[in-house]
C-alpha positions as CSV (number, residue, x, y, z in Angstrom):
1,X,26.0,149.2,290.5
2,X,24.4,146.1,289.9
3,X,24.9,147.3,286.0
4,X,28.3,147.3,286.0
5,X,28.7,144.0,288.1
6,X,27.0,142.5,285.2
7,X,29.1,143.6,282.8
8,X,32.4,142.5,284.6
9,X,30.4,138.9,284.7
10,X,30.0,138.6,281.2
11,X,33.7,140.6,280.4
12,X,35.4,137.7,282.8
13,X,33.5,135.0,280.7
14,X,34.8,135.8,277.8
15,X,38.3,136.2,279.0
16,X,38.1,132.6,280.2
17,X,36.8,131.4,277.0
18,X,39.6,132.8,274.8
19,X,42.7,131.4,277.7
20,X,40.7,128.0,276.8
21,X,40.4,128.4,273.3
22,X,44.6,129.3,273.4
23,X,45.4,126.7,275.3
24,X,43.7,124.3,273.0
25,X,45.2,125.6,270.4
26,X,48.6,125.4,271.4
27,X,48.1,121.6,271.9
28,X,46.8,121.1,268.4
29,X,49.8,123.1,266.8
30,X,52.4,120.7,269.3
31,X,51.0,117.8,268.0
32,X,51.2,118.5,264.2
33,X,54.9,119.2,264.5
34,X,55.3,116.0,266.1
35,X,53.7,114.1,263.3
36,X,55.7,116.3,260.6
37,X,59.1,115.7,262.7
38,X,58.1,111.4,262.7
39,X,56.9,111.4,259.2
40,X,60.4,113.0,258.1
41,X,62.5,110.1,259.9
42,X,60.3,107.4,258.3
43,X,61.0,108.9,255.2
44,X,65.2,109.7,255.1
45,X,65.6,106.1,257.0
46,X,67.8,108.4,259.3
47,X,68.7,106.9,262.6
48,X,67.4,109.0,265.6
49,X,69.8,111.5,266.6
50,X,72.7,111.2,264.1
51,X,74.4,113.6,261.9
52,X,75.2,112.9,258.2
53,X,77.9,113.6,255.5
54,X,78.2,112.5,252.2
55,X,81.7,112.2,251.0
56,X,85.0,110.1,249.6
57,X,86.6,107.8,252.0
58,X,90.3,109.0,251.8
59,X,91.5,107.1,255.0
60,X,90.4,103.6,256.4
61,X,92.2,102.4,259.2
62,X,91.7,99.2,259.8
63,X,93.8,98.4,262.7
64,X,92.2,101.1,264.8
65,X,88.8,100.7,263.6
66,X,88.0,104.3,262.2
67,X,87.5,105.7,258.6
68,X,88.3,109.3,257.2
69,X,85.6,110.8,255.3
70,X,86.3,113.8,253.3
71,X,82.9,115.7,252.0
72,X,82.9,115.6,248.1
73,X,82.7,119.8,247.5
74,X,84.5,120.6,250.2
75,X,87.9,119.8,252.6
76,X,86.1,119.1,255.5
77,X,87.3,115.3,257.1
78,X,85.0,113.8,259.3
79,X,87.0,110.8,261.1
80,X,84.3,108.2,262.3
81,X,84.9,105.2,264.5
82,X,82.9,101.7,263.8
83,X,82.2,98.4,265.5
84,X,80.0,95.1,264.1
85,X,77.2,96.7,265.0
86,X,77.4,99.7,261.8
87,X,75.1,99.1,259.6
88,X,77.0,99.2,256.2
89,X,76.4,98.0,252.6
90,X,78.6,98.2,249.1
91,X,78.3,99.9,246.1
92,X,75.3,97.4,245.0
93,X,74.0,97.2,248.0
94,X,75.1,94.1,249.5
95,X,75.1,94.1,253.7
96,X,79.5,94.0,254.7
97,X,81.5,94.7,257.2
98,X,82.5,98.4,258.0
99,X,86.4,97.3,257.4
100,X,85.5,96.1,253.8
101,X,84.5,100.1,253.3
102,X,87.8,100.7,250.7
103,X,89.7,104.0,250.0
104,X,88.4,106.2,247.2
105,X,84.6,104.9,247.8
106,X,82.0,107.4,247.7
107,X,79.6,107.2,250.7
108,X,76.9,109.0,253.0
109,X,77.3,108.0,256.7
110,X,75.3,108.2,259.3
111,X,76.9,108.8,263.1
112,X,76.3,109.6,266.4
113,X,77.6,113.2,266.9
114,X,78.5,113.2,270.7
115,X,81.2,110.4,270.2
116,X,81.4,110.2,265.9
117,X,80.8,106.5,265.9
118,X,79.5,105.0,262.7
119,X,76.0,104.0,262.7
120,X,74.9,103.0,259.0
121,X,76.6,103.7,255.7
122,X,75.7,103.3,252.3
123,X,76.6,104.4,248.7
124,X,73.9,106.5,247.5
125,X,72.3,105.7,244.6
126,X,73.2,108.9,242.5
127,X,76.8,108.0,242.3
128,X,78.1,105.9,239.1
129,X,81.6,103.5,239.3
130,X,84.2,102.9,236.6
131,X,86.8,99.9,236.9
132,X,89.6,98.9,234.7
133,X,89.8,102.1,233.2
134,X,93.0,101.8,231.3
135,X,92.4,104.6,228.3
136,X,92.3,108.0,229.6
137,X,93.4,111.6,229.3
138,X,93.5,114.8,231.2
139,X,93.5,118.2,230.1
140,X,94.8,120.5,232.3
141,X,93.5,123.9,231.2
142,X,90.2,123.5,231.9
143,X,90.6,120.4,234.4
144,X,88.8,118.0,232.0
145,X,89.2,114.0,232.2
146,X,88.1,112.1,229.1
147,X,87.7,108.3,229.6
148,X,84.9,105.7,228.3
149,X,84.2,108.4,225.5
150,X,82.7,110.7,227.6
151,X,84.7,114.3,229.3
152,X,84.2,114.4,233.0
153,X,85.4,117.7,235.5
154,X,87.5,117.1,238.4
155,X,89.1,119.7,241.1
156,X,91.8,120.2,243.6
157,X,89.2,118.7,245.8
158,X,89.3,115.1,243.3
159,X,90.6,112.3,245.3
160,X,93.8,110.9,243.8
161,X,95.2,107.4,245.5
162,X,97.0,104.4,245.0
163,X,95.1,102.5,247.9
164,X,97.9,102.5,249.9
165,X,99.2,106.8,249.8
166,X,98.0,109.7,247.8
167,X,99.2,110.7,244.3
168,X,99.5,113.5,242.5
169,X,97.7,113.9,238.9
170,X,100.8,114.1,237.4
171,X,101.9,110.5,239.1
172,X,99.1,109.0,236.7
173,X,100.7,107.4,233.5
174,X,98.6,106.2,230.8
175,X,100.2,102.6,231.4
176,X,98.1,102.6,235.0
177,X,94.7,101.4,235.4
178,X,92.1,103.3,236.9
179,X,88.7,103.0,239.2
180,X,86.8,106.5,238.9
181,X,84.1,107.4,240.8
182,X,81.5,110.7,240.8
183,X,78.2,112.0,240.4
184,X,77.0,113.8,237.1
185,X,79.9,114.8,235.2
186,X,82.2,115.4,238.3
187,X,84.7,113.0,239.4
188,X,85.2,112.7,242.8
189,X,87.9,109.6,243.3
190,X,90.8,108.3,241.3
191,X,92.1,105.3,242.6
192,X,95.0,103.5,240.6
193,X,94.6,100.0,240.7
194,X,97.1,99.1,238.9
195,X,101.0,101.0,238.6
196,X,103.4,101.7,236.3
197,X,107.5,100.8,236.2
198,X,110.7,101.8,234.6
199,X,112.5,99.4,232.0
200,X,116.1,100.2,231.5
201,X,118.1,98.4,228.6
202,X,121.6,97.4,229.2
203,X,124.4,96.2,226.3
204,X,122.4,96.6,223.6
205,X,124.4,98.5,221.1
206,X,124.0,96.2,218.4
207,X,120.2,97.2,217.9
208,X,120.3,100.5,218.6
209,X,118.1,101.7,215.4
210,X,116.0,98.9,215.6
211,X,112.7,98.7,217.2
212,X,111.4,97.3,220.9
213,X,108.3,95.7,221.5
214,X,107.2,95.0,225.4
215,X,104.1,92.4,225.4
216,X,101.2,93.5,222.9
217,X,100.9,96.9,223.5
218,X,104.6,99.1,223.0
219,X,106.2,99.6,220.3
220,X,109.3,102.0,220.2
221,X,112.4,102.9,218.1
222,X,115.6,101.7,220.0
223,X,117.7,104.6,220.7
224,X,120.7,105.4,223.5
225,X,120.1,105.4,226.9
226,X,116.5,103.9,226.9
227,X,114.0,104.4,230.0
228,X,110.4,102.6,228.9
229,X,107.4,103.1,230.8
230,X,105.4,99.9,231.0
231,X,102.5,99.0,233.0
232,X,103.5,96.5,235.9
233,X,102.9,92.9,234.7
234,X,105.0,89.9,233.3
235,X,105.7,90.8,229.5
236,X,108.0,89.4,226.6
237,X,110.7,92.0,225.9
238,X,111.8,92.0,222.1
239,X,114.5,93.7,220.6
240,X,114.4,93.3,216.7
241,X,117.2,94.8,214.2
242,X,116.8,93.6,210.8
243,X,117.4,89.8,211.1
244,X,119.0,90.2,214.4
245,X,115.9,89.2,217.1
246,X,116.3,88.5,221.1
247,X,113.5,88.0,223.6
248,X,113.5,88.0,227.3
249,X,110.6,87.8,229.9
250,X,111.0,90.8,232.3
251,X,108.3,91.6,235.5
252,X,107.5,95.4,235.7
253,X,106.9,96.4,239.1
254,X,104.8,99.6,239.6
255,X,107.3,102.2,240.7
256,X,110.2,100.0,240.0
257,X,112.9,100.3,237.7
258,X,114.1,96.8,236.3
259,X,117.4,96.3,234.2
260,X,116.9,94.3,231.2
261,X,120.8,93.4,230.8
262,X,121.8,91.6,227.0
263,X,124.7,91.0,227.6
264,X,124.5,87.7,226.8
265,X,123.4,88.2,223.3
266,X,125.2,86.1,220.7
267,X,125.2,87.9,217.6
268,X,125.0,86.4,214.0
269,X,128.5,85.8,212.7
270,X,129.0,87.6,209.5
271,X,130.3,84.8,206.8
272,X,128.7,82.4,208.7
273,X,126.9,79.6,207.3
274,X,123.7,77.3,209.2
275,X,124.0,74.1,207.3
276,X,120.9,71.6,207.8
277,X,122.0,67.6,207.3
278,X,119.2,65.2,206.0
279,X,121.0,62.1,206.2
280,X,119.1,58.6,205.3
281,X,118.8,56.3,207.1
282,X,119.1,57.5,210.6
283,X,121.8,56.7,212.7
284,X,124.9,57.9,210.6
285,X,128.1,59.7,211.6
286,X,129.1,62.4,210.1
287,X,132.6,63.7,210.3
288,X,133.6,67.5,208.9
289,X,137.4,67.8,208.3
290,X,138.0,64.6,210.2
291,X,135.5,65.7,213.3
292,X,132.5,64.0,214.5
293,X,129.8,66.5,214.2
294,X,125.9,66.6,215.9
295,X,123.9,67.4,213.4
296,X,120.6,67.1,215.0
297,X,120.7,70.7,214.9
298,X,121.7,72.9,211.8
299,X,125.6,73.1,212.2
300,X,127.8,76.8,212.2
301,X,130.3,76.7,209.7
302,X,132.5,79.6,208.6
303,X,131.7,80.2,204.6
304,X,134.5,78.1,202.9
305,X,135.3,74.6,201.5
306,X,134.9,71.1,203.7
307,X,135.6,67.9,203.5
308,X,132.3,65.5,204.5
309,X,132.4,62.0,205.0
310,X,129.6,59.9,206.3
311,X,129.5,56.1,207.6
312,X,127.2,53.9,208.9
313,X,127.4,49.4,209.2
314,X,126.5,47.9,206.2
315,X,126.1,51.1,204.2
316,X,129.0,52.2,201.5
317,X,130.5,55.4,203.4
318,X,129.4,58.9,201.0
319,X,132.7,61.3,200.7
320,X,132.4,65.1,199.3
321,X,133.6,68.2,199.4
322,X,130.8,71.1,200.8
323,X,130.9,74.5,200.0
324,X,129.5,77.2,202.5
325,X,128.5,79.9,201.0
326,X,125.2,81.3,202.2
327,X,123.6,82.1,205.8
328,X,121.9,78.9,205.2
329,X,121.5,75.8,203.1
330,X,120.5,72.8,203.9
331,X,122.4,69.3,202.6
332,X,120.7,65.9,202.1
333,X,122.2,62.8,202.1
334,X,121.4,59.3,200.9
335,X,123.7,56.3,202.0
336,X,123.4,53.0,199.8
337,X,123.4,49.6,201.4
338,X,125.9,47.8,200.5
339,X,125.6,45.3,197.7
340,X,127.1,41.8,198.0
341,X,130.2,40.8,195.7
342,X,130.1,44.6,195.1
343,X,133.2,46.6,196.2
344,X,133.3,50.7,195.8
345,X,130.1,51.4,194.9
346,X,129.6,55.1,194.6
347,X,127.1,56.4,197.6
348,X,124.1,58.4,195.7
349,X,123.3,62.0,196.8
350,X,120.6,64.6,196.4
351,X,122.3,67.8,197.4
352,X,125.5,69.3,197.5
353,X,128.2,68.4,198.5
354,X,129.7,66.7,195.5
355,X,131.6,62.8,195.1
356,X,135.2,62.7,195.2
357,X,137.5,60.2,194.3
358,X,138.4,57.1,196.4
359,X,141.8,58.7,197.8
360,X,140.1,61.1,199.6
361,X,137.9,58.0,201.1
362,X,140.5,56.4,202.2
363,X,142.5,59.3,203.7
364,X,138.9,60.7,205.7
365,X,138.8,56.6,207.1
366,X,142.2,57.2,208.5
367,X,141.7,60.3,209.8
368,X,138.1,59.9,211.6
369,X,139.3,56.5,213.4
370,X,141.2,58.3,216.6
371,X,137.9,60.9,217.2
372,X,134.9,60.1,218.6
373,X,131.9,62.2,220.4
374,X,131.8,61.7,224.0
375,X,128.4,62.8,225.1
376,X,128.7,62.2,228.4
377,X,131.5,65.2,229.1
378,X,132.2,68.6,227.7
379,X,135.1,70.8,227.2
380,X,135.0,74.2,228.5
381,X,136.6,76.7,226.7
382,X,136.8,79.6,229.5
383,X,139.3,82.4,228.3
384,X,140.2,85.0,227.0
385,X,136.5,85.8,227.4
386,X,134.6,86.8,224.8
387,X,136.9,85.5,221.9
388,X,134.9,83.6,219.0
389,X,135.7,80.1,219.5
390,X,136.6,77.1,216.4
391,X,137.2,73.3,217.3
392,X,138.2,72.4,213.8
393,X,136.7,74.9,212.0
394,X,133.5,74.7,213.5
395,X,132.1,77.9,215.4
396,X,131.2,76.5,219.2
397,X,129.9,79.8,220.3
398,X,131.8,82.9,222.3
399,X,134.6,81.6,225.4
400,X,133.8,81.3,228.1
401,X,131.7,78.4,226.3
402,X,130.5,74.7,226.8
403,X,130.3,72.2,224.0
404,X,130.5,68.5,223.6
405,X,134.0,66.6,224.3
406,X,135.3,65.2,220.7
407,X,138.3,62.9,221.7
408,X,141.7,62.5,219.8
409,X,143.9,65.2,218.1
410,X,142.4,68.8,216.8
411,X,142.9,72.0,216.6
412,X,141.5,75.0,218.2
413,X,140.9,78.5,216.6
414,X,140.3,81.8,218.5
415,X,139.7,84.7,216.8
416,X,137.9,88.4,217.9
417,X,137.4,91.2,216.1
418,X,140.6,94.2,216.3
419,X,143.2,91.2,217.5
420,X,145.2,88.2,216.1
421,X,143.7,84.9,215.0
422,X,145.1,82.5,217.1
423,X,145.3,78.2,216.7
424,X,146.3,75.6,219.3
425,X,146.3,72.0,218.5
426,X,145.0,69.7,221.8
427,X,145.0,66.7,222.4
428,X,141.8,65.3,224.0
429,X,142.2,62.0,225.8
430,X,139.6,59.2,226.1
431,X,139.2,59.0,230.2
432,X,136.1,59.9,231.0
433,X,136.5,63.5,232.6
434,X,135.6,67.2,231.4
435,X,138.0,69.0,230.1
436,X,138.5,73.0,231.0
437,X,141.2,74.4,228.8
438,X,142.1,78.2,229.0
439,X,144.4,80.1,226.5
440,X,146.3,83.7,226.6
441,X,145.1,86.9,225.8
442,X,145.0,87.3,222.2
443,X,147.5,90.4,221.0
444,X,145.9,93.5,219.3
445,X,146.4,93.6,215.7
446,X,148.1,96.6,215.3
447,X,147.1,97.0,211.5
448,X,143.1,97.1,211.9
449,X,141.5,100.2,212.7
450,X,140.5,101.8,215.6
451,X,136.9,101.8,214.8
452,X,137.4,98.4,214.1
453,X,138.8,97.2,217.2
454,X,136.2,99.5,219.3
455,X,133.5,96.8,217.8
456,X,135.3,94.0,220.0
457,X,132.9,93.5,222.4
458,X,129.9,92.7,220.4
459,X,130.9,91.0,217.2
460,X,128.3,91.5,214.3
């Protein structure tokens, strides 16, 4: 008996001993996951008690505070909401607000699951950035990008945007420029920074077969019915047709179509001559068929024969006949003072056109003394529109036109391609007004061709 008792003794002993030696165990096995679990936050920088993701911000709503993150391999959207106290920094790891977080920026986020406000945010430091990515190409069979020299894969999953809606890979134009973002050799977010727009020419049969240049960079044949595609900007548009050239600065808004009208293009007339006067000294008139003629600028004349007479005080007056013959030629003109006790000297010239005899002198004084330039006023030619318009021979330009008011007797010429030449002497008077004058229709010419008259509106 007292055997037995003995052995219970010891048997209870060691029972105790092992429930202590479990029990002392189990502490020692709580407290190294508790180090483990602290050593783990210390090293992530995770906030206690937040969730993560790591994805492309395809929404940020600034007016109510909350941005829509999309995880980058998958279609899950997380939508967090954010205050000033989120902890948030850019793409180079500068502190900002979490409302300067923009569309198409790769991020991992930090939030507080049980209400999915933001807590910190950051872009992590495996993701690269590409701006002003204007030279690109995508190949759709195998979904390959190529861009900087290098091929990159993107997916269904690849953000597209314009920072303000969505787009489609097939809204991207090789005018835009780009931002791409992605880590490796996958891209992740394509956000057009900059659009593309429409150009649509208008009235400009006479260069069709020509060639159109928009700014620097586009260079295409003219042909009918032309839609370019130009990157939006302020450009020079050119439209160039053998020696025919016009320019006109257009604004290419991205998703816009603009209308670039020229229908105000003045063609080169054929058998028309630009005649440049150099006349010495400075200062003197020169008349053309008995007209006061500016020539500060090189002066339209119709090929053909004029008369040219030039006067100035205290110089003997030239007189000659000019020939026009040639798109353009340029004329100078000497004037010699006058001598004293010296009566008809002959004026000395370098250039065409050539001396005539004192009759004509006399009959060009006659003739220039009731016309004079009146700078101050204009006369106004304003129909039949479009007709080519002569004061005296002289091309002014096509009706409805402006030109300077010559005063006294002349004559008037209208003439259009497929109708009748028509001339109307006016009278201009000396009183200080401008003068509008408006003629009837011209009538068709019945003998010129059809093709011929269907060349009307744009004379060549």
């Amino acid at each position: 008996m007292l055997y037995h008792r003995k052995w219970f003794q010891r048997g209870f002993f060691l029972l105790f001993i092992l429930i202590v030696a479990a029990a002392l165990a189990g502490c020692s096995s709580r407290a190294g996951r508790q180090r483990r679990s602290g050593t783990f936050r210390m090293n992530t920088e995770e906030p206690d008690h937040t969730s993560s993701i790591t994805g492309v911000i395809v929404l940020q709503d600034v007016q109510n505070t909350k941005l829509t993150v999309r995880e980058l391999d998958s279609d899950v959207e997380s939508i967090l909401h954010y205050d000033s106290s989120a902890e948030v920094y850019d793409q180079y790891k500068q502190p900002i607000r979490a409302d300067q977080l923009k569309t198409g920026l790769i991020v991992e986020a930090h939030y507080r699951p049980e209400d999915a406000v933001l807590v910190k945010a950051s872009v992590p430091e495996e993701v690269w950035e590409y701006n002003e990515v204007g030279s690109f190409s995508f190949r759709e069979e195998d979904r390959m990008m190529k861009f900087a020299g290098e091929k990159y894969q993107y997916s269904d999953l690849t953000f597209i945007s314009s920072g303000v809606q969505n787009l489609m890979r097939e809204d991207l134009n090789t005018q835009d420029e780009l931002t791409v973002r992605g880590v490796g050799y996958r891209v992740y977010s394509i956000v057009r920074t900059m659009g593309h727009g429409y150009i649509r020419l208008a009235n400009y049969g006479d260069f069709i077969g020509g060639m159109v240049e928009v700014g620097n960079d586009i260079i295409l044949p003219i042909t009918e019915n032309m839609l370019i595609t130009a990157g939006e900007g302020i450009y020079p548009l050119t439209l160039i047709r053998g020696d025919m050239v016009t320019t006109k600065t257009i604004t290419v808004t991205a998703d816009q179509e603009i209308v670039a009208d020229f229908s105000d293009y003045v063609p080169a007339l054929e058998n028309v001559g630009m005649v440049t006067f150099q006349i010495d000294p400075e200062g003197a008139d020169l008349f053309i068929n008995g007209t006061t003629v500016d020539y500060s600028a090189p002066v339209a004349l119709n090929y053909g024969e004029y008369r040219v007479v030039v006067k100035l005080t205290g110089y003997d007056t030239y007189s000659g006949t000019l020939d026009v013959e040639e798109p353009s030629s340029s004329v100078n003109i000497d004037l010699i003072e006058k001598a004293a006790g010296v009566d008809g000297q002959e004026s000395k010239t370098t250039d065409s056109p050539s001396a005539t005899d004192d009759a004509n002198d006399t009959e060009d004084s006659d003739s220039t003394t009731t016309k004079r330039v009146d700078s101050n006023h204009s006369i106004h030619v304003t129909a039949p529109n479009g007709v080519e318009v002569y004061l005296d021979n002289v091309y002014k330009g096509l009706a409805p036109c402006k030109f300077k008011k010559v005063i006294g007797s002349q004559t008037i010429t209208l003439r259009k391609n497929g109708y009748i030449t028509k001339s109307y002497s006016v009278d201009i008077l000396d009183d200080d007004e401008n003068v509008s004058l408006s003629f009837p229709e011209l009538a068709e010419d019945v003998n010129t061709p059809e093709e011929s008259s269907a060349a009307t509106s744009n004379p060549s």
